[in-house]
C-alpha positions in Angstrom: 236.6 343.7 136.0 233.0 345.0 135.7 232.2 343.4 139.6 235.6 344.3 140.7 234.3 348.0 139.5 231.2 347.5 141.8 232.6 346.2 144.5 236.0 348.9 144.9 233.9 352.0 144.3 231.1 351.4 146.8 233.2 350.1 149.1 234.8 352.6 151.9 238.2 350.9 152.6 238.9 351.4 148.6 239.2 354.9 146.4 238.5 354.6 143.3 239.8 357.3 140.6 238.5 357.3 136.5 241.1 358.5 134.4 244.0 360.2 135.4 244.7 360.3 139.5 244.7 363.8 140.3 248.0 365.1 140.9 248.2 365.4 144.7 246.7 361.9 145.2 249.7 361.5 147.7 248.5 364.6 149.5 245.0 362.7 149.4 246.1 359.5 150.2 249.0 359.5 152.4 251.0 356.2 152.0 251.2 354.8 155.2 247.2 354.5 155.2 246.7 354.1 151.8 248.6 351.4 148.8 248.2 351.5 145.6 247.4 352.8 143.0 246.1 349.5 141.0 245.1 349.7 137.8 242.1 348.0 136.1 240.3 348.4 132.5 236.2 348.1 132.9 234.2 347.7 130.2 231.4 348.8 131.5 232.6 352.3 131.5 234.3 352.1 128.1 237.5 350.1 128.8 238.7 353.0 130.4 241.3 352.5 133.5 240.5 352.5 136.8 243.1 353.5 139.8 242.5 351.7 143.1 244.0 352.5 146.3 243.0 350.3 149.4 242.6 351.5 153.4 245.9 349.9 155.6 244.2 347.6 157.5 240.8 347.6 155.9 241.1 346.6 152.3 242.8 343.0 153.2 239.9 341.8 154.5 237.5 343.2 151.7 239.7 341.9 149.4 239.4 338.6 150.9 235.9 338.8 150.8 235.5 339.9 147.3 237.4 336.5 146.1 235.4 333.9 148.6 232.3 335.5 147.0 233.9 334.6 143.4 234.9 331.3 144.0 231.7 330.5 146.1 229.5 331.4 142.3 231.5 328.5 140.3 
């Protein structure tokens, strides 16, 4: 979760909330650019839940990515 962490909040086709999502994230995030959210506990930030939305079009990819770079490490 901790890479995950790295990887979705310095990444631009992902927004990443801490804690609650602000009530207008719809009004932030408009649905038919954005999915999600996804939730995720870090530890290194206190097991404390993460919300993820992912870019429509972009995220796939990135997400792709993040897993080949995982699997390339074993």
């Amino acid at each position: 979760p901790d890479a995950a962490y790295d990887f979705f909040s310095t990444s631009e086709c992902f927004k990443v909330f801490e804690g609650n999502l602000p009530k207008n994230h719809k009004d932030i995030l408009p649905s038919e650019k954005w999915v999600g959210p996804f939730r995720l506990y870090v530890p290194k930030i206190g097991n404390r839940i993460i919300y993820v939305f992912g870019k429509v079009g972009e995220y796939e990819q990135a997400q792709d990515d993040f897993l080949q770079l995982f699997k390339n490490r074993k």
